[in-house]
C-alpha positions as a printed Julia matrix, in Angstrom:
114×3 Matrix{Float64}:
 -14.5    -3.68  -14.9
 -17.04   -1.3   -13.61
 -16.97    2.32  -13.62
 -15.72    4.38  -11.12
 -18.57    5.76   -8.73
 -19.13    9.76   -7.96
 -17.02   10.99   -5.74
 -17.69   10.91   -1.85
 -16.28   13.41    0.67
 -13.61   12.09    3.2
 -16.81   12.94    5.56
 -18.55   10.1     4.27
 -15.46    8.01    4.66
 -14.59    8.68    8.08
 -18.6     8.01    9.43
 -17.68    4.42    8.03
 -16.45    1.7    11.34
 -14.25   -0.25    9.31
 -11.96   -2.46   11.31
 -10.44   -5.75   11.19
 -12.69   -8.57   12.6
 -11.68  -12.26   13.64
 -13.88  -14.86   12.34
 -14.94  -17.41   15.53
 -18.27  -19.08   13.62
 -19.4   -20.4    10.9
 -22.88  -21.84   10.28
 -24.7   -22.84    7.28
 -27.72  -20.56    5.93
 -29.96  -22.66    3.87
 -32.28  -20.22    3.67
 -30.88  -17.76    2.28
 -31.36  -17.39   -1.38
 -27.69  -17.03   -2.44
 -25.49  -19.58   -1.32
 -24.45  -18.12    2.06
 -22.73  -18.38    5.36
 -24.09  -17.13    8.85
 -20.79  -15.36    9.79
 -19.38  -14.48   13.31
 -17.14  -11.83   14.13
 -14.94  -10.68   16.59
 -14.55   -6.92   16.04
 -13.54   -6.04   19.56
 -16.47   -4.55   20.8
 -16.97   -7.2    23.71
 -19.68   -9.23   21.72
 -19.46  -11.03   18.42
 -21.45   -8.95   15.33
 -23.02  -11.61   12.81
 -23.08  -11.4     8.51
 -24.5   -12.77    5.63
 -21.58  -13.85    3.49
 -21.45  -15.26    0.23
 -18.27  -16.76    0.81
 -18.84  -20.0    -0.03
 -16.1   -21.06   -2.02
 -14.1   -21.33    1.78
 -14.53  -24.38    3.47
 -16.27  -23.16    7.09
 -12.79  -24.34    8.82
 -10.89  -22.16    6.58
 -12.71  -19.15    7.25
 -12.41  -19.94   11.22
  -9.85  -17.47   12.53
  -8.78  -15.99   10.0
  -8.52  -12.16   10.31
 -11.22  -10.04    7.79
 -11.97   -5.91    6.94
 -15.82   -5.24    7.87
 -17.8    -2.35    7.9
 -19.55   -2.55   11.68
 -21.7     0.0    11.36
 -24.23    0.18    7.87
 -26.88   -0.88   10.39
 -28.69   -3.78   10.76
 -30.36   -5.86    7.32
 -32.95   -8.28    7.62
 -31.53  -11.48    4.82
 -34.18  -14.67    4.82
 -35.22  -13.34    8.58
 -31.54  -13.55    9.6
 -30.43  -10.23   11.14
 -27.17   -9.4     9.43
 -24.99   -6.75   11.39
 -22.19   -6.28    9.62
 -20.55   -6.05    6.09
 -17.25   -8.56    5.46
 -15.61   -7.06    2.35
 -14.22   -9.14   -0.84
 -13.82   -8.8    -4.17
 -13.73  -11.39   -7.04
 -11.11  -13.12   -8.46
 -11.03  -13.75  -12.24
 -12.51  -16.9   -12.11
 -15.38  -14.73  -10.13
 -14.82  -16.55   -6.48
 -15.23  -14.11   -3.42
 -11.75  -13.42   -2.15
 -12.15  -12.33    1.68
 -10.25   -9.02    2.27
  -7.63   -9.58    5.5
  -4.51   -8.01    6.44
  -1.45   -9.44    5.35
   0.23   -9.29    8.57
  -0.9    -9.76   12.16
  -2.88   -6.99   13.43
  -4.88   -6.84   16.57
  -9.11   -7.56   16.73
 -10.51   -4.42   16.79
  -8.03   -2.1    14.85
  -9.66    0.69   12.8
  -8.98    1.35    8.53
  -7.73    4.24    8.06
């Protein structure tokens, strides 16, 4: 388990966009030099914002749709000359897979963390 990090103001929090996205791609990303996805989401902004994932252990058509927490605006990161525009967030399960972060019930495209 990792240590906790220093603490951060509710300042820094607040600057963050996170809000809940609807995956509607998924394309492979040979190129990149961790196994990867080329992710597209839906975050309700009128246009679809595109990661880098590492997500992997999903099938592509099991990812499709489903509802994910992203951070929209860390600014964009250049990934094997992909531009990668947002941040989905996971965590690892014990066997060390990527577990996709979601809501558990239905909430709309767009909504804001709080």
């Amino acid at each position: 388990m990792p240590p906790l990090k220093p603490q951060a103001s509710y300042d820094d929090f607040a600057r963050l966009d996170i809000r809940i996205g609807k995956v509607v791609e998924v394309q492979p990303f040979p190129r990149a030099r961790n196994p990867s996805y080329k992710v597209g989401v839906d975050v309700g902004a009128e246009r679809t914002m595109w990661s880098s994932a590492q997500v992997t252990n999903y099938e592509p058509e099991a990812l499709l749709g489903s509802l994910v927490v992203c951070i929209c605006n860390l600014g964009p990161k250049n990934i094997a000359g992909f531009t990668s525009e947002l941040l989905i967030l996971g965590s690892k399960d014990a066997g060390g897979k990527v577990i996709v972060l979601g809501p558990r019930s239905e909430v709309a495209i767009g909504e804001s963390i709080f």
